[in-house]
N, C-alpha and C positions, 0 to 999 in steps of 0.2 A: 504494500500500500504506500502511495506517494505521502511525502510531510505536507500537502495542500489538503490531502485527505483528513490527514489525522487532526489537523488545525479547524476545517468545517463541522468535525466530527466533535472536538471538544466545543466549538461554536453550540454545535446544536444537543449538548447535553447541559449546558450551562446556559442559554436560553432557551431553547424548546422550541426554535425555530430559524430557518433558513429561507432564503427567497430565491425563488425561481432561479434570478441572474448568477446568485450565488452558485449554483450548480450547473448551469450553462457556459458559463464564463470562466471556470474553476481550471477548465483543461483536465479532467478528471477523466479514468477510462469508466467506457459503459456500466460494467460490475460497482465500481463506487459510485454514480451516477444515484443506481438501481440501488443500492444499500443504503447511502443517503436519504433519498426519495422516502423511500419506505418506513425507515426511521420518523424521518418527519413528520410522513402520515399515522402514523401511530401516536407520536406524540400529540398531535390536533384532536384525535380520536379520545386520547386520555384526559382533555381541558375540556371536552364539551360534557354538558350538565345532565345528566341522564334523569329522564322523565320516567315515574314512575308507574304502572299501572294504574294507580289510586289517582296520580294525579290528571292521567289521561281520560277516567270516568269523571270526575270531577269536571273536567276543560266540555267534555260531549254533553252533561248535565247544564252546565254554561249556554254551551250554544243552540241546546232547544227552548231555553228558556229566556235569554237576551235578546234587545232588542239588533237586529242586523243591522252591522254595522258601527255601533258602540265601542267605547272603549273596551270595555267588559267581553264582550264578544269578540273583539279582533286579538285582546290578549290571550282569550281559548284556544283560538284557530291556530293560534301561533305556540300553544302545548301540544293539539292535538297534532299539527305537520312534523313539529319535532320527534314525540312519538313514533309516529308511522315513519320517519324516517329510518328509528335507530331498529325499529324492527325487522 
């Protein structure tokens, strides 16, 4: 592994993220590319807030019973897509 590797490598275990240029512009081979990348996406995957079932009944209880379009209702819709996403 090259020392540009192992330097975006401690980059992205001491912040938990890297950008795009960063690894396009790096001169890095494909293999660290790919191992970088993946890392990264792991890391992203580990910061975002996981919605719980409860809270997802809760967000669908919300939006049959708010008015559409509300605040109330658009921060449901915005439980229930997270949700369905991470499922």
């Amino acid at each position: 592994m090259s020392e540009i590797f192992d330097k975006l490598k401690a980059k992205l275990a001491e912040s938990g993220t890297l950008t795009d240029d960063e690894l396009t512009s790096a001169g890095l081979t494909d293999e660290e590319k790919i191992w970088l990348s993946a890392e990264r996406h792991s890391k992203e995957r580990e910061k975002q807030e996981k919605i719980t079932l409860e809270q997802y009944v809760a967000a669908n209880k919300v939006l049959d019973t708010a008015a559409e379009g509300s605040a109330e209702y658009k921060d449901a819709e915005k439980i229930v897509e997270a949700y369905e996403k991470q499922a």
